[in-house]
MARDRENSE-142809 format. One record per atom (N, C-alpha, C): residue number from 0; residue in three letters; chain; x, y, z. Coordinates in Angstrom, 3 decimals, always signed. Example, Ala and Ser with C-alpha at 12.3 -4.5 7.8 and 13.67 -1.06 7.14 Angstrom:
2
- nr;rest;kette;c1;c2;c3
- 0;Ala;A;+13.190;-5.690;+7.800;
- 0;Ala;A;+12.300;-4.500;+7.800;
- 0;Ala;A;+13.200;-3.300;+7.800;
- 1;Ser;A;+12.850;-2.250;+7.080;
- 1;Ser;A;+13.670;-1.060;+7.140;
- 1;Ser;A;+12.900;+0.030;+7.870;
END
This chain:
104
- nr;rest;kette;c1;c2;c3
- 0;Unk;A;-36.643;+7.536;+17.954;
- 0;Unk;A;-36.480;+7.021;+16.613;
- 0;Unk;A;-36.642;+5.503;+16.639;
- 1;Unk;A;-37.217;+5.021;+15.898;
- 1;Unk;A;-37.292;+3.417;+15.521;
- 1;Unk;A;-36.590;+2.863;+14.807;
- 2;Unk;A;-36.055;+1.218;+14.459;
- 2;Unk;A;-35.530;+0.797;+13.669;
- 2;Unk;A;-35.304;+1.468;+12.252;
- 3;Unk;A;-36.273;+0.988;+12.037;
- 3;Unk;A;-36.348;+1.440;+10.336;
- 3;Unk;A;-36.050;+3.251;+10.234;
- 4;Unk;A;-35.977;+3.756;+11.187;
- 4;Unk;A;-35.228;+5.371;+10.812;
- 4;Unk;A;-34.294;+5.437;+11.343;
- 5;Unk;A;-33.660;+4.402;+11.908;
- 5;Unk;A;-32.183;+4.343;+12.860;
- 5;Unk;A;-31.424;+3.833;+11.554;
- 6;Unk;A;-32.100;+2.975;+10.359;
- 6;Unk;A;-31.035;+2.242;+9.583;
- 6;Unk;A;-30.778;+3.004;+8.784;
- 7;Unk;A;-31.858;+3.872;+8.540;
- 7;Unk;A;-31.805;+5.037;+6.871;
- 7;Unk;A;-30.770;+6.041;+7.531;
- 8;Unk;A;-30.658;+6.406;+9.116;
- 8;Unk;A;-29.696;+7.526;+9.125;
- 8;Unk;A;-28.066;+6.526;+9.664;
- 9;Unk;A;-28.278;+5.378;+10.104;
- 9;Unk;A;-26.532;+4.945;+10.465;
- 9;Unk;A;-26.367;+3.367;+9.675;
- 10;Unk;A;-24.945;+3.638;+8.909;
- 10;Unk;A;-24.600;+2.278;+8.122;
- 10;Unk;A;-24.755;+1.463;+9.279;
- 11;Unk;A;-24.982;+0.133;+8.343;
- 11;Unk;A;-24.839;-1.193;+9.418;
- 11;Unk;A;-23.311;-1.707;+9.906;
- 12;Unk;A;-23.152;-2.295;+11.227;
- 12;Unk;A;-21.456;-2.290;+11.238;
- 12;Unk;A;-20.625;-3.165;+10.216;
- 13;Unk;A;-21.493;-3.898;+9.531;
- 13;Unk;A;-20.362;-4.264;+8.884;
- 13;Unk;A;-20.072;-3.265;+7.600;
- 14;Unk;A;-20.277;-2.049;+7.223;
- 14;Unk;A;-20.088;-0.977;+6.567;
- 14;Unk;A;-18.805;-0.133;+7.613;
- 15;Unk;A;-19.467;-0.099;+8.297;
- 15;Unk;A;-18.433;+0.601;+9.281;
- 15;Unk;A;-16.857;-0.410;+9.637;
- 16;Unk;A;-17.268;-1.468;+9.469;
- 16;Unk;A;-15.687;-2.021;+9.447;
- 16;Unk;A;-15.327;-2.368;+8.328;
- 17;Unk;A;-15.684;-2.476;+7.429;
- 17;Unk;A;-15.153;-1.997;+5.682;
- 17;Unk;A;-14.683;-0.966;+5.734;
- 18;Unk;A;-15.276;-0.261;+6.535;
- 18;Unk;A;-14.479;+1.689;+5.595;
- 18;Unk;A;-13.187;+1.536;+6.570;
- 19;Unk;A;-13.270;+1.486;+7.927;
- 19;Unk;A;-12.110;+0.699;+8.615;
- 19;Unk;A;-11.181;+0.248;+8.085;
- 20;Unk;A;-11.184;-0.577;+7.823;
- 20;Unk;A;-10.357;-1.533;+7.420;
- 20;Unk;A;-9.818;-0.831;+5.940;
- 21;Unk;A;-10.218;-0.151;+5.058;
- 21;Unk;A;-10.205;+0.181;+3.877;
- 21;Unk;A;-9.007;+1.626;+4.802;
- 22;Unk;A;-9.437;+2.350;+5.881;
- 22;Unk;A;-8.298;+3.130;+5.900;
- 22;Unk;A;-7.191;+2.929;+6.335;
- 23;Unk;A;-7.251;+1.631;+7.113;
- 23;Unk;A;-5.833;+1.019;+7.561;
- 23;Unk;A;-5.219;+0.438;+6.609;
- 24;Unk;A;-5.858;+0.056;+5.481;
- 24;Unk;A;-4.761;-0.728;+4.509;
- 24;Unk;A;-4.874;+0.866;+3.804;
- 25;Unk;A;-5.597;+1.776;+3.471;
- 25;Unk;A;-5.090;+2.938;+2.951;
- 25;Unk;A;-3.995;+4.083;+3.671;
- 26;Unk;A;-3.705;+3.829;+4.998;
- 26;Unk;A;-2.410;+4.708;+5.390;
- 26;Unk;A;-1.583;+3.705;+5.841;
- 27;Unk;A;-1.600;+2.168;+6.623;
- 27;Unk;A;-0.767;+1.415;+7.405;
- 27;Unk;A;-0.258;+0.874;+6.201;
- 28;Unk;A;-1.350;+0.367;+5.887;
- 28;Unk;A;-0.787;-0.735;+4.543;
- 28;Unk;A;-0.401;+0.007;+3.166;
- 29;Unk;A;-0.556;+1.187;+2.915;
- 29;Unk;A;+0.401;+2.001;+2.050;
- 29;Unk;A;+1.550;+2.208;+1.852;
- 30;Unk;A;+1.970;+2.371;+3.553;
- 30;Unk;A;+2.844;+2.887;+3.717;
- 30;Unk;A;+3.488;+1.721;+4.133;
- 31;Unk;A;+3.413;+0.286;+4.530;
- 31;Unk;A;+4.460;-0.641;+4.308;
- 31;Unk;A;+4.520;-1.224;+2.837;
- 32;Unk;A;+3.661;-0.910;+2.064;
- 32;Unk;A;+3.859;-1.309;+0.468;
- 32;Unk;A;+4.792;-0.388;-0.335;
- 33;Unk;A;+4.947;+0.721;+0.557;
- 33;Unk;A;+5.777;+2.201;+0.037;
- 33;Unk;A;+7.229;+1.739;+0.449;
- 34;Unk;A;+7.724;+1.545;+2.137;
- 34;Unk;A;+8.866;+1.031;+2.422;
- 34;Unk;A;+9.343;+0.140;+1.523;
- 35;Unk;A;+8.673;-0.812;+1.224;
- 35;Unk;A;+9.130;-2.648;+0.752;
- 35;Unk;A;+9.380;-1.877;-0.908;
- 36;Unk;A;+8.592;-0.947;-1.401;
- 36;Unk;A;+9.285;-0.612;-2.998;
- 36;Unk;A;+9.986;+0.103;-2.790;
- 37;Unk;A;+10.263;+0.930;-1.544;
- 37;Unk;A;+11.185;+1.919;-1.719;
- 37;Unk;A;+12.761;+1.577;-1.968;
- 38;Unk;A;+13.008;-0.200;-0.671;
- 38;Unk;A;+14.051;-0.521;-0.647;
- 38;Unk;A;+14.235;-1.378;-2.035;
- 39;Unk;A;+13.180;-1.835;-2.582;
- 39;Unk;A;+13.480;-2.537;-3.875;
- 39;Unk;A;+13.931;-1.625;-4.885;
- 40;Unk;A;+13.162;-0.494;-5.480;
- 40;Unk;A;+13.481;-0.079;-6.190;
- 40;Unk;A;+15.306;+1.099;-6.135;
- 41;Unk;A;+15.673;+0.927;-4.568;
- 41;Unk;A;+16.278;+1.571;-4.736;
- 41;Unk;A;+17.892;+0.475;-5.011;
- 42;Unk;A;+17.464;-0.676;-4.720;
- 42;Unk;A;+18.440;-1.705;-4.841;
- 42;Unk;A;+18.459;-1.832;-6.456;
- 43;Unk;A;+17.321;-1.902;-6.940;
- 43;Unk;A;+17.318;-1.907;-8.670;
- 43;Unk;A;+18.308;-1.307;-9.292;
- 44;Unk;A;+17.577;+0.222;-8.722;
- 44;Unk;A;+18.581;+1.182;-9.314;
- 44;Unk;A;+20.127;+0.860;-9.569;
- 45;Unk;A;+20.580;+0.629;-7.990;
- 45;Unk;A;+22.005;+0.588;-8.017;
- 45;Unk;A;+22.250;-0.715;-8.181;
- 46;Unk;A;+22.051;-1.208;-8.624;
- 46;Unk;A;+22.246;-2.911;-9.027;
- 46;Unk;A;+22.268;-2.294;-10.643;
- 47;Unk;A;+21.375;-1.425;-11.692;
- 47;Unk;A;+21.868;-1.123;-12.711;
- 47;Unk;A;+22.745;-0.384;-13.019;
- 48;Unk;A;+23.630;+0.256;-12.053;
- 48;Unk;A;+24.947;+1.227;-12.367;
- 48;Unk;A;+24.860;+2.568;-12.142;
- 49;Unk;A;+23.366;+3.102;-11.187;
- 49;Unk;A;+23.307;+4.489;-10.453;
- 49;Unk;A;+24.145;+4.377;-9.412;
- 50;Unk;A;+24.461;+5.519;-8.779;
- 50;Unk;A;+25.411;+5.508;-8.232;
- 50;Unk;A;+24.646;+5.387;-6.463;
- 51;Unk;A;+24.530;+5.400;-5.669;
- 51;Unk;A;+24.160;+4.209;-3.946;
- 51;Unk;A;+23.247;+5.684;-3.916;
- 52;Unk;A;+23.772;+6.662;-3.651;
- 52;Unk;A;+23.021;+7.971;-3.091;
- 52;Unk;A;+22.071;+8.076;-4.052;
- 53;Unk;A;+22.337;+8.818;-5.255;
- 53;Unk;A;+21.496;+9.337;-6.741;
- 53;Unk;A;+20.385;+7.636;-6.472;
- 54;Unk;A;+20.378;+6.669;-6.206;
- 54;Unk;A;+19.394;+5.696;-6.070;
- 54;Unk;A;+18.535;+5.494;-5.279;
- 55;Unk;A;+18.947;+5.734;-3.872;
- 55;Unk;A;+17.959;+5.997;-2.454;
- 55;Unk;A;+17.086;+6.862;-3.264;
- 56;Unk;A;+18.096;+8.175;-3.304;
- 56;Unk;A;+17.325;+9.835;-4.243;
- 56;Unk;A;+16.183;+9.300;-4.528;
- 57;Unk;A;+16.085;+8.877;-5.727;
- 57;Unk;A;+15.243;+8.600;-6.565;
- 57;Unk;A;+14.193;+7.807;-6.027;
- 58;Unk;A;+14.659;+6.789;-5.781;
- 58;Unk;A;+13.660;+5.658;-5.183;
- 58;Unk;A;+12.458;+6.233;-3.749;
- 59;Unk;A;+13.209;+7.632;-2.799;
- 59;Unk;A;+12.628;+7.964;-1.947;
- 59;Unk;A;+11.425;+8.936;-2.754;
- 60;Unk;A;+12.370;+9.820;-3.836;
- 60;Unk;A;+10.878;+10.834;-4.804;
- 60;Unk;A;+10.151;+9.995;-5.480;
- 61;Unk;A;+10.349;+8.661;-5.611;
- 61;Unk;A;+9.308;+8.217;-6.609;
- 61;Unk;A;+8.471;+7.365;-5.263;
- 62;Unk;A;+8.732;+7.145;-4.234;
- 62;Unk;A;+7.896;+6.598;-2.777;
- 62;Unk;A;+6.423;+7.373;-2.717;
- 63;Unk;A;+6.560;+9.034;-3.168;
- 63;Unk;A;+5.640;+9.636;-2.742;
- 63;Unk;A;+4.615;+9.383;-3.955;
- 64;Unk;A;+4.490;+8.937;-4.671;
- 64;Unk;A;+4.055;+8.856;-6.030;
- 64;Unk;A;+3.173;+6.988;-5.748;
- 65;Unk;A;+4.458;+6.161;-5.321;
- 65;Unk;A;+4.135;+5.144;-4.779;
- 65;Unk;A;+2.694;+4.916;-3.977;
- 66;Unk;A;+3.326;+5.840;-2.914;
- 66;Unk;A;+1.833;+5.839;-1.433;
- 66;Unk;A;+0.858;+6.548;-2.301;
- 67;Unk;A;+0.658;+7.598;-2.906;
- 67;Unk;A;-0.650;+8.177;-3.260;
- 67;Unk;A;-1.267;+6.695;-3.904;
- 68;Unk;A;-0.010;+6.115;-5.132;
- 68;Unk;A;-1.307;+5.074;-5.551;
- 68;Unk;A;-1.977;+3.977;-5.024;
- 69;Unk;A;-1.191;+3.922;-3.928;
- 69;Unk;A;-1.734;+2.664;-3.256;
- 69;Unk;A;-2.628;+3.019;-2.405;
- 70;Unk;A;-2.454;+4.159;-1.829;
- 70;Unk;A;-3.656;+4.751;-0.961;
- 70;Unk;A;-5.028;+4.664;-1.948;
- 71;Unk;A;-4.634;+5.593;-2.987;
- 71;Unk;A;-6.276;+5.662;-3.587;
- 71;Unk;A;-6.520;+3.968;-3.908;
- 72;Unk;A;-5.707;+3.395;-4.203;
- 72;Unk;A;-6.131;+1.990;-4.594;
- 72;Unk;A;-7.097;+1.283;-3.754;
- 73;Unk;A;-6.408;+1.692;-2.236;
- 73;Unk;A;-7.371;+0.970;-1.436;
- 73;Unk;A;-8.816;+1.480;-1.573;
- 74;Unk;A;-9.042;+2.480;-1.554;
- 74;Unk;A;-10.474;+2.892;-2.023;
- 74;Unk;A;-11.328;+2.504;-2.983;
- 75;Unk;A;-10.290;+2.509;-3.925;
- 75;Unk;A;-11.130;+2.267;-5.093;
- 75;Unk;A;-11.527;+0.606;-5.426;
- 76;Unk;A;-10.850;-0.245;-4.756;
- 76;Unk;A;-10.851;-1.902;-4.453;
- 76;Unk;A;-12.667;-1.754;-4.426;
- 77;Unk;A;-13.037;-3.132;-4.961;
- 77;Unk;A;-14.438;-3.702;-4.746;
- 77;Unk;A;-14.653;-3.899;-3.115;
- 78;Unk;A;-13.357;-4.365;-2.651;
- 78;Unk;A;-13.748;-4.417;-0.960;
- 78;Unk;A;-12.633;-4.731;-0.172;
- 79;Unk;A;-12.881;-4.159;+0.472;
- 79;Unk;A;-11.880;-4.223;+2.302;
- 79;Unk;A;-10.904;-5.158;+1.620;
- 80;Unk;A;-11.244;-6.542;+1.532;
- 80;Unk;A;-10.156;-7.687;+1.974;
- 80;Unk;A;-9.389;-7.571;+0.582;
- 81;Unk;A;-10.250;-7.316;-0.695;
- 81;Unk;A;-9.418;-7.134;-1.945;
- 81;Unk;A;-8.464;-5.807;-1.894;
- 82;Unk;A;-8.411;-5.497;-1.202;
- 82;Unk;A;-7.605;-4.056;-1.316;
- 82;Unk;A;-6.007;-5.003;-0.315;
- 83;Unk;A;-6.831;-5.366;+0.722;
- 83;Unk;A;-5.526;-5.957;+1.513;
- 83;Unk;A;-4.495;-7.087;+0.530;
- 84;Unk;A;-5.458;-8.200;+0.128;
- 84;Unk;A;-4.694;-8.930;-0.882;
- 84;Unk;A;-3.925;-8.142;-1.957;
- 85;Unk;A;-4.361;-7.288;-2.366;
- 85;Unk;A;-3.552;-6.550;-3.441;
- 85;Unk;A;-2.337;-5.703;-2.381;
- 86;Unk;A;-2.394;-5.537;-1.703;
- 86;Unk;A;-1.455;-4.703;-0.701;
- 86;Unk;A;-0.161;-5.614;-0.551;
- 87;Unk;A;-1.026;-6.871;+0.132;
- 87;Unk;A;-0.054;-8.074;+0.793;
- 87;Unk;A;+0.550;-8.719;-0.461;
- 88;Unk;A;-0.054;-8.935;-1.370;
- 88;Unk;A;+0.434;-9.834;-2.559;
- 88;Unk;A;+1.689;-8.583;-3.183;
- 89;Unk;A;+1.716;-7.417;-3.492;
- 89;Unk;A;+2.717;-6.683;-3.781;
- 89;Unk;A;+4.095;-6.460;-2.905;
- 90;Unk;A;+3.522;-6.078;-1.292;
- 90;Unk;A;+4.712;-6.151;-0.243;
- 90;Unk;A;+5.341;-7.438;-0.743;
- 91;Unk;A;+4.800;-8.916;-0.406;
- 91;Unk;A;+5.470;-9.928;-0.459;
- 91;Unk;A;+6.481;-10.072;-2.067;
- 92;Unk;A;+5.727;-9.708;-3.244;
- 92;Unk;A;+6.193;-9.698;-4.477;
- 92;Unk;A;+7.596;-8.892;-4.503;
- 93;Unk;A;+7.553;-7.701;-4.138;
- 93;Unk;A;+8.422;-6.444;-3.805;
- 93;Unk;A;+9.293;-7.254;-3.075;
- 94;Unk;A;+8.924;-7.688;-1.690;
- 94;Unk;A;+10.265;-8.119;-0.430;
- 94;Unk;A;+11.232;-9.040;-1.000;
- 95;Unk;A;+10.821;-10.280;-1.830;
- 95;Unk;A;+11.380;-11.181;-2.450;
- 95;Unk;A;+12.180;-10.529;-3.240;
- 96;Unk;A;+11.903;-9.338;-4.125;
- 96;Unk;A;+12.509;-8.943;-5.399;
- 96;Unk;A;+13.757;-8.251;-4.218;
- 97;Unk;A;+13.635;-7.800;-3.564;
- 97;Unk;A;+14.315;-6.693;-2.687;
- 97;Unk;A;+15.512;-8.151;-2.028;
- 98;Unk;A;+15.010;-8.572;-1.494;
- 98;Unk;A;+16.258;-9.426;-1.261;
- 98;Unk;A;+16.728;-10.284;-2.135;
- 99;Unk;A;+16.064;-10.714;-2.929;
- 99;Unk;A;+17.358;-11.261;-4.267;
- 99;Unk;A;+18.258;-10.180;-4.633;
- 100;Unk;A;+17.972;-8.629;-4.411;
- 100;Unk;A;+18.938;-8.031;-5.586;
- 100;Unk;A;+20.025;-7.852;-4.263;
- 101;Unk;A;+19.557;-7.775;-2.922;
- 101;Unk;A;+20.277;-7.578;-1.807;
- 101;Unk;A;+21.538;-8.676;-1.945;
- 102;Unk;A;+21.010;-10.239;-2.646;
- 102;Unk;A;+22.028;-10.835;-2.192;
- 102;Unk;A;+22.854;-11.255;-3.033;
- 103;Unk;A;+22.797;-10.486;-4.236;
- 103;Unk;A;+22.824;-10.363;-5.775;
- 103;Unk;A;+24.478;-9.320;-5.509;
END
């Protein structure tokens, strides 16, 4: 096979480290954007007058709801690094909110 039929049948690598990178921020980076709301939202909760358990509760069933969207998010991002900024800019947004209510 020659160039020009090597390119029509395999992406170029920098395709291949986009989709990469697009699944590590879609399961790694999901799932620390899932932790960081899980503990926020569950501090919310009981910071508004749920009771400590009935708040984890909640905050852990609404986690799974969490990761699906952030997973598909990463996909659906224009690209690799915009998916991460939107990842990183929420963890960090979330962590802050999570320890003010911690020290609240």
């Amino acid at each position: 096979m020659n160039r020009l039929q090597m390119s029509k049948v395999m992406p170029p690598f920098s395709s291949k480290l986009s989709m990469v990178s697009r699944i590590v921020a879609g399961t790694l980076g999901a799932y620390g954007l899932t932790a960081v709301a899980t503990v926020a939202l569950s501090l919310l909760l009981a910071a508004v007058g749920m009771s400590r358990v009935e708040a984890v509760t909640a905050a852990t069933i609404a986690s799974f709801a969490i990761f699906a969207f952030a997973a598909m998010a990463a996909f659906h991002a224009r690209s690799a690094s915009r998916a991460w900024m939107w990842i990183a800019g929420l963890s960090i947004l979330l962590g802050l909110c999570a320890r003010l209510l911690l020290a609240a």
